[in-house]
Biotite code that builds the C-alpha atoms (Angstrom):
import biotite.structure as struc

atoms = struc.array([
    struc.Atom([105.343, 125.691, 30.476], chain_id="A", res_id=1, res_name="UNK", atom_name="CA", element="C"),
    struc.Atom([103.601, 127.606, 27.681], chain_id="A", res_id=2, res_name="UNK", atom_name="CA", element="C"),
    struc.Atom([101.235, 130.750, 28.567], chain_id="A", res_id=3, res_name="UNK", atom_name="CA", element="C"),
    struc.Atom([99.190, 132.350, 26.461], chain_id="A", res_id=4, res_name="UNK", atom_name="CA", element="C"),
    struc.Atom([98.585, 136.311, 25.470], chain_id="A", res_id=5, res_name="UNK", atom_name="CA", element="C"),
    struc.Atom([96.656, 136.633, 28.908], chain_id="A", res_id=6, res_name="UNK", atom_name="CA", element="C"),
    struc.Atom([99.455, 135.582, 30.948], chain_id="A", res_id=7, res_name="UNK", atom_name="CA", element="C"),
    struc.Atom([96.919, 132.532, 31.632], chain_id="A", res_id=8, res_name="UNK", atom_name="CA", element="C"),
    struc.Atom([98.822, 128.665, 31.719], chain_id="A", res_id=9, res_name="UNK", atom_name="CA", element="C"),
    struc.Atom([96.878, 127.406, 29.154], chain_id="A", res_id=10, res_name="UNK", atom_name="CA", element="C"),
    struc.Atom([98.315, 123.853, 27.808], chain_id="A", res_id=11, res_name="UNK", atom_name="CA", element="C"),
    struc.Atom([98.142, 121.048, 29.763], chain_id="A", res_id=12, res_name="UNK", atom_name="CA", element="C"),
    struc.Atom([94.701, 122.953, 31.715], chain_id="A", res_id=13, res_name="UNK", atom_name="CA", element="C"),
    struc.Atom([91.451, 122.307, 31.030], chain_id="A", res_id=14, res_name="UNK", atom_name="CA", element="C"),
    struc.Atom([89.295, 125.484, 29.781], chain_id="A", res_id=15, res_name="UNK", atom_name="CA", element="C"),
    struc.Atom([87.013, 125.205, 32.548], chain_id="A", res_id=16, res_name="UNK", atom_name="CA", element="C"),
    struc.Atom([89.771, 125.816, 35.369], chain_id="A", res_id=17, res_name="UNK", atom_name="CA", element="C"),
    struc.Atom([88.754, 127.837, 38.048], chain_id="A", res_id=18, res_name="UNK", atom_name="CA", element="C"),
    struc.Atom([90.093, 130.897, 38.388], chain_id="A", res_id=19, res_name="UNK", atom_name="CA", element="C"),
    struc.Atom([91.549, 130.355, 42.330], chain_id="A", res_id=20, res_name="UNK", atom_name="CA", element="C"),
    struc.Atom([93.538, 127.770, 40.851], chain_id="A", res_id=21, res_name="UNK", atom_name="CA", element="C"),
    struc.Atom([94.929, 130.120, 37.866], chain_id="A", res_id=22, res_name="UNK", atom_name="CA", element="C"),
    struc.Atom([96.142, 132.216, 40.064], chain_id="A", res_id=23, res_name="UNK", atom_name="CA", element="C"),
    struc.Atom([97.732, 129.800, 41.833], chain_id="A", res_id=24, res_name="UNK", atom_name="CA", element="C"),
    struc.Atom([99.523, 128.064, 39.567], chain_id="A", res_id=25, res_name="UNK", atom_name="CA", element="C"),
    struc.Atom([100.585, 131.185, 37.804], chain_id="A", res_id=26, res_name="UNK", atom_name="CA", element="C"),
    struc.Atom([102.143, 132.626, 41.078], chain_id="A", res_id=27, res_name="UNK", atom_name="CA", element="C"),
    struc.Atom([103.529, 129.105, 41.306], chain_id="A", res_id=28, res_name="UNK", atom_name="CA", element="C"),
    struc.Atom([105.132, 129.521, 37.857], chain_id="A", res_id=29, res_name="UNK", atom_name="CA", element="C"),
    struc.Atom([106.696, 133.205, 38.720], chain_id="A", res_id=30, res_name="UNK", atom_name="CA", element="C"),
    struc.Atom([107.684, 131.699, 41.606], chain_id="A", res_id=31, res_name="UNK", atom_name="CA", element="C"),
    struc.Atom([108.096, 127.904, 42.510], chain_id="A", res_id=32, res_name="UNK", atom_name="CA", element="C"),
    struc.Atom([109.924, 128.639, 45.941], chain_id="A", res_id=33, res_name="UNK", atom_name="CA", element="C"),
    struc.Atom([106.534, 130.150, 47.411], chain_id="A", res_id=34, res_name="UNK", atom_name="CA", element="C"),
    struc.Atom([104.447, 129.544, 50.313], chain_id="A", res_id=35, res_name="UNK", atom_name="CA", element="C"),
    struc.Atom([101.257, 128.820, 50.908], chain_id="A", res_id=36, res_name="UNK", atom_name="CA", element="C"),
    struc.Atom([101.079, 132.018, 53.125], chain_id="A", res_id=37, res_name="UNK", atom_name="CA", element="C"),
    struc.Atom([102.877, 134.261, 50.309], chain_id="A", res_id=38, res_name="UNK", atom_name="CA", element="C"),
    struc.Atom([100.364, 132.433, 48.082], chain_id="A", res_id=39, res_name="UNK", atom_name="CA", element="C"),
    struc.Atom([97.512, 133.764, 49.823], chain_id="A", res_id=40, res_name="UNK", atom_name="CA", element="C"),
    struc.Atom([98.691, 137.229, 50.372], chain_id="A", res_id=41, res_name="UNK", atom_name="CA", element="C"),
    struc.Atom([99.664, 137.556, 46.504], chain_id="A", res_id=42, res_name="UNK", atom_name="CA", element="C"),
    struc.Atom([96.301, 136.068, 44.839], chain_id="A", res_id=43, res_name="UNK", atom_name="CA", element="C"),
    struc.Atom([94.281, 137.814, 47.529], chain_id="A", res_id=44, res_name="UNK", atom_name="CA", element="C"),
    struc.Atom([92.838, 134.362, 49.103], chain_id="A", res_id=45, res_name="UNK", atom_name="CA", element="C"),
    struc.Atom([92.271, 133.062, 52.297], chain_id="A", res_id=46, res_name="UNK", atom_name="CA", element="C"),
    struc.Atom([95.043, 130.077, 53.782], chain_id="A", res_id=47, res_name="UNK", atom_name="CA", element="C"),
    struc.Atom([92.626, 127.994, 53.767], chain_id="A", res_id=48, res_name="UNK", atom_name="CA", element="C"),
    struc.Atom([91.846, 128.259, 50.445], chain_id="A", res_id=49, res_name="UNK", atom_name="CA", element="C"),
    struc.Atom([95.280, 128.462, 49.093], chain_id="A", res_id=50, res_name="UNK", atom_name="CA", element="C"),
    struc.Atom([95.855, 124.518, 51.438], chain_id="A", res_id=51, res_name="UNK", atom_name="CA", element="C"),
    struc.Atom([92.718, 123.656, 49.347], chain_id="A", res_id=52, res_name="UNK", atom_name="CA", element="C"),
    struc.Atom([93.568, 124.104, 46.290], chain_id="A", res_id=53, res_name="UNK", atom_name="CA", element="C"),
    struc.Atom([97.074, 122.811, 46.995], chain_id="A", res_id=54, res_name="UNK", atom_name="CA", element="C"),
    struc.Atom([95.407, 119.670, 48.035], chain_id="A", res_id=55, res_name="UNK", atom_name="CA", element="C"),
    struc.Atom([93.159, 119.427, 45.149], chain_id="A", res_id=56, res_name="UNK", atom_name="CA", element="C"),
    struc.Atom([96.120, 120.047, 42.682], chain_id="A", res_id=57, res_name="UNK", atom_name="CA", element="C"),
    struc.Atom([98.301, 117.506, 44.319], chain_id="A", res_id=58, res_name="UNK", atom_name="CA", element="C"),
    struc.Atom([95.831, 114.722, 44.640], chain_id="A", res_id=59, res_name="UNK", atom_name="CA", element="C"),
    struc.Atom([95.251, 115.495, 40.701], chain_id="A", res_id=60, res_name="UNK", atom_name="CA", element="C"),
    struc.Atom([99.209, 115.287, 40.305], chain_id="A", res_id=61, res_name="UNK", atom_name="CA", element="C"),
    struc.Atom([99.058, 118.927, 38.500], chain_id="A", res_id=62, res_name="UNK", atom_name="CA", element="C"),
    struc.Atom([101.467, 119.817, 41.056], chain_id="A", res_id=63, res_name="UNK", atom_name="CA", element="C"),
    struc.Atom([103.718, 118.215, 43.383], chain_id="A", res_id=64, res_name="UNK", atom_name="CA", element="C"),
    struc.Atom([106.312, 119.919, 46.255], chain_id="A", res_id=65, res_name="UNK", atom_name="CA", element="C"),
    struc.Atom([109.893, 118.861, 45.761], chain_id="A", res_id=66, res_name="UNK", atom_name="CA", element="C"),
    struc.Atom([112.021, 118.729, 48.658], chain_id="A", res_id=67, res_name="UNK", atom_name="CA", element="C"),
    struc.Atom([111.212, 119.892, 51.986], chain_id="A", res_id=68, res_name="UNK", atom_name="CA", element="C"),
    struc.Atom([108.566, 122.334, 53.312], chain_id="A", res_id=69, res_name="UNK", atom_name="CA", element="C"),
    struc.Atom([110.884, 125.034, 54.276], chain_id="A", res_id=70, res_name="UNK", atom_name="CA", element="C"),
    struc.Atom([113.579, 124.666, 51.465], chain_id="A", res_id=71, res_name="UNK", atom_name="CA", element="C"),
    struc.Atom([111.557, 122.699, 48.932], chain_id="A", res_id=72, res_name="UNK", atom_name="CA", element="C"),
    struc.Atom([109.609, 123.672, 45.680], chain_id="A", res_id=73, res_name="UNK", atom_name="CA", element="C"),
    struc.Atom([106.385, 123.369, 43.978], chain_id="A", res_id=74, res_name="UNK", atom_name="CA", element="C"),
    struc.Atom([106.741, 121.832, 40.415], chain_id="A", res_id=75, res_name="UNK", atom_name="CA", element="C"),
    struc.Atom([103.626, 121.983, 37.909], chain_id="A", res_id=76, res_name="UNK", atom_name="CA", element="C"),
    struc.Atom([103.657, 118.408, 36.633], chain_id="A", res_id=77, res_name="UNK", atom_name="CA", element="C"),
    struc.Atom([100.617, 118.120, 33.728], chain_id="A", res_id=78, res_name="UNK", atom_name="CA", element="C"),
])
């Protein structure tokens, strides 16, 4: 997936993404084998907000988890 000059995912995104969720789909894209709990620890979020933002992407189908949760993968799907 393309990124622009910023480092920012910026096709397939609308402009007004929040920022929690750049950050989590760009840790997503350096890394698609990462957990929620490396998630939070990298972007400087809670769990909880790292789960909700998971959920909010996957119910949107940006993202979905391929495989299982302890030897799956997130893929960025739009």
């Amino acid at each position: 997936m393309p990124t622009g000059t910023d480092g920012g995912i910026v096709n397939g995104i609308d402009d007004g993404v929040e920022k929690n969720t750049e950050k989590i789909l760009n840790a997503i894209l350096a890394d698609p084998k990462i957990t929620q709990k490396r998630l939070a620890d990298e972007t400087g979020f809670s769990v909880r907000t790292v789960a909700r933002e998971i959920k909010r992407l996957r119910d949107t189908d940006f993202i979905r988890r391929v495989g299982s949760d302890r030897s799956g993968y997130w893929e960025i799907v739009k």
